[in-house]
N, C-alpha and C positions, 0 to 999 in steps of 0.2 A: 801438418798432420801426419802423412807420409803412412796412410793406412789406420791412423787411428782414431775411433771415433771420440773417444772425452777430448781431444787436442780440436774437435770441429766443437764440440759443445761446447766448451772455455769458450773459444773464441766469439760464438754467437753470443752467449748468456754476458761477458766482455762487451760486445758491441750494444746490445739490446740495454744494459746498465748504463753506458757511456757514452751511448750514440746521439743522444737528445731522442731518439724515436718513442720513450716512455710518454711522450705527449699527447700520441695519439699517433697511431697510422695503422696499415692495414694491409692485408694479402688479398689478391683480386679472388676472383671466384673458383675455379673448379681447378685450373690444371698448367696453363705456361705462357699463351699469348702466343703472335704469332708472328716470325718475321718478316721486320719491317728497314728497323734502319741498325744503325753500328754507332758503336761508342759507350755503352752501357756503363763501362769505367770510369770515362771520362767524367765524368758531373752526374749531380743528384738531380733528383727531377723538383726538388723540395726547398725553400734555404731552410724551412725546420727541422729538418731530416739530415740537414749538415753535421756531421761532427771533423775534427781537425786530426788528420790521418798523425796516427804515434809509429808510423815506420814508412823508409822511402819504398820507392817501387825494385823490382830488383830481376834479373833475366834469366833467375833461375827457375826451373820449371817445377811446378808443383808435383807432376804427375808425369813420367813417361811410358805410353802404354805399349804393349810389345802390337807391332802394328800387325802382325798375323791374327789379333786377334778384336782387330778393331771393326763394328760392323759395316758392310759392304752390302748389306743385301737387306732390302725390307724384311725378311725370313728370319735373316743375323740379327737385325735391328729388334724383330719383334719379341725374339727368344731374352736377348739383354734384360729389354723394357721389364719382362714378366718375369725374372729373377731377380732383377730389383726391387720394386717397386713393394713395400709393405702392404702383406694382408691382414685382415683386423685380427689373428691371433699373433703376429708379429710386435702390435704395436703392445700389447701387456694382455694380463687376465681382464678379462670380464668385455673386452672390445667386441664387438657384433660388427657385422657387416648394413651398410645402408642400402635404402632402398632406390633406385640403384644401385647396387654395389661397386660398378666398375664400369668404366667407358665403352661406349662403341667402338669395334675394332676398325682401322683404317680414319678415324677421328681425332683430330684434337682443337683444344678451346680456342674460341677468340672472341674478343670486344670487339663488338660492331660499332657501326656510327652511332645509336644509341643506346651507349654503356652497355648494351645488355651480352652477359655471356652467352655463346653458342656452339656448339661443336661443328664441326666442318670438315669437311673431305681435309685428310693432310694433305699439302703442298708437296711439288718438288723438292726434294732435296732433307726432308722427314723421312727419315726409313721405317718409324712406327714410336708411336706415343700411348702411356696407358695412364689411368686413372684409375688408384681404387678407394673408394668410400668409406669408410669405417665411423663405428660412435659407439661411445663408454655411455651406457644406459644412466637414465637418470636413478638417483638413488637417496632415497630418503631426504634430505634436505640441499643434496647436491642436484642442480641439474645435466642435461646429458650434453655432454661435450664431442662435437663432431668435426672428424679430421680427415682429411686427403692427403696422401701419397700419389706423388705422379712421376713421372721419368719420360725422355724422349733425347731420342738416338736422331742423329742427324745425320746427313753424307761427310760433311765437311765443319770444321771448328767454326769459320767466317760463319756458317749459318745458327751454329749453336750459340755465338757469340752474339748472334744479332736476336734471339730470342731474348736474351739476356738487356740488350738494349731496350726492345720494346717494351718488356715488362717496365723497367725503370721512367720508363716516359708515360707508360698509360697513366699513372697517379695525376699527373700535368692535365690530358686531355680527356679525364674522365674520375672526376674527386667524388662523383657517387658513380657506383658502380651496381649492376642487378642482377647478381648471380642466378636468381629464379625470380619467378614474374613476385613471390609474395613477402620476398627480400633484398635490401639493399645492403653495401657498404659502404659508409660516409667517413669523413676526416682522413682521408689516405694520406699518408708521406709517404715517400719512401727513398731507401740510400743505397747508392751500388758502390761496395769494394770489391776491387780488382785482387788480386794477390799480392803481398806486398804493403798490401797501407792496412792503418788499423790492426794490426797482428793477425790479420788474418793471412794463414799460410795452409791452408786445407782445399782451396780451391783455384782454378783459371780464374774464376769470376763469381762474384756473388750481389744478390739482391734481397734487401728487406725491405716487406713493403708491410705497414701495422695502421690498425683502423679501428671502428666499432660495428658487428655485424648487427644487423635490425631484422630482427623476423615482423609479421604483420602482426599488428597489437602484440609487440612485446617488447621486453628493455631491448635495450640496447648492451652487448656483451664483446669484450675486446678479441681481435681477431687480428692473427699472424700470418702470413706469406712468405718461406721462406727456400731463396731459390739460389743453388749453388754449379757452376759446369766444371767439368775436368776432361779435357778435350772436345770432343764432338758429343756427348752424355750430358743432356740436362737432369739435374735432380730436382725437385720442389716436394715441401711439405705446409699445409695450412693447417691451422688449430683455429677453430671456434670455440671460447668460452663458455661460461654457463653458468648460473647462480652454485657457491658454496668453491668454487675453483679458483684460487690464487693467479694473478697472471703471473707471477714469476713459478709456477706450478706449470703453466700453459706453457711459456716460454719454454722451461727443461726439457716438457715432452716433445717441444719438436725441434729444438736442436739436437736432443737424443737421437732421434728417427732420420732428423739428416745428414747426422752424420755418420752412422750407420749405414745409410743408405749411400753415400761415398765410397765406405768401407768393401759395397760389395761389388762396385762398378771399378776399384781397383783392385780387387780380387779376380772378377769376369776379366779384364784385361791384360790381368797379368802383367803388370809396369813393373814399373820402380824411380 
């Protein structure tokens, strides 16, 4: 990618066509999970969600940020997060903010023992994490499509790294998942390329996880999770679907936004 965002979108919209993940898989709930363990790279959490890497690994760095400007400080962290992180006129015309609009501050998500998403004091070694909510109002024979933008600043890459692990394993230890008490996600896979495999060269590490979101007495509508790091900076963006919306519609809008949102965490860093 090397700063550019249609080189992160190729490669999602790339990966999302030839991934096999068209089957059905899904992005967890609100915001990034929390660490647990390491390897995120290494294996899928899925064998559906496998597809067969079209490039080897390789020890060149995707990303090097000028370390003066890398955050040190839950203060540094929290300023990153909130220059990142798309707010709903970011994501196009007509986006409105939801209700919550944005996470508690000193919070971020996690899957408890049963599925259910919850926000939580950050952990050691989180310098600050945000969430914001946005949704494209329903509109005449379309319904309203509701998306999150999240980001989270970590101390150290090991730790961003292992966010990255856990998201990819939650699919394994939790194939329905409860975002809020009167919704589920069902049929999750999900697949983690490292940089290097699959053409993907826009991030350290990334994660798709695709599914079908369930509101109570309603359909069932295709739902994306997609979570990309570049050094110690997680990025994540989800799309829930909605009647009259395309999923390769859905698909664009959040590889647009994440990779965008890359865009601006090598710009705040100043690499190269």
């Amino acid at each position: 990618m090397r700063g550019n965002a249609h080189g992160v979108q190729g490669s999602w919209v790339t990966l999302l066509v030839t991934g096999s993940l068209l089957a059905g898989c899904s992005a967890h709930g609100a915001d990034g999970g929390s660490p647990r363990r390491t390897g995120a790279s290494a294996h899928t959490a899925s064998p559906q969600a496998t597809a067969p890497p079209t490039g080897g690994s390789t020890a060149t760095p995707v990303f090097t940020p000028d370390a003066a400007f890398v955050p040190r400080t839950s203060k540094d962290g929290q300023r990153l997060v909130e220059s990142v992180v798309f707010t709903p006129g970011d994501w196009g015309r007509g986006f409105v903010a939801q209700d919550p609009a944005v996470s508690r501050p000193g919070t971020w998500a996690v899957l408890d023992d049963g599925c259910r998403w919850e926000r939580e004091k950050a952990p050691r070694g989180v310098l600050a994490s945000l969430s914001r909510y946005s949704l494209l109002p329903a509109d005449g024979s379309k319904g309203a499509v509701k998306v999150t933008a999240a980001a989270t600043a970590h101390s150290s890459a090991l730790g961003a790294d292992e966010q990255l692990s856990t998201t990819l394993e939650e699919a394994l230890r939790c194939p329905v998942q409860h975002p809020r008490d009167d919704t589920r996600i069902t049929g999750l896979n999900s697949l983690g390329t490292p940089f290097g495999a699959r053409e993907q060269e826009y991030a350290d590490d990334s994660v798709l996880e695709a599914g079908q979101y369930v509101e109570k007495d309603g359909a069932a509508q295709p739902y994306r999770w997609m979570v990309a790091r570049l050094g110690t900076v997680v990025v994540a963006v989800s799309v829930t679907g909605a009647k009259g919306h395309t999923e390769q519609e859905l698909q664009q809008l959040g590889a647009d936004v994440l990779g965008q949102m890359l865009v601006r965490v090598q710009q705040r860093l100043k690499g190269k």
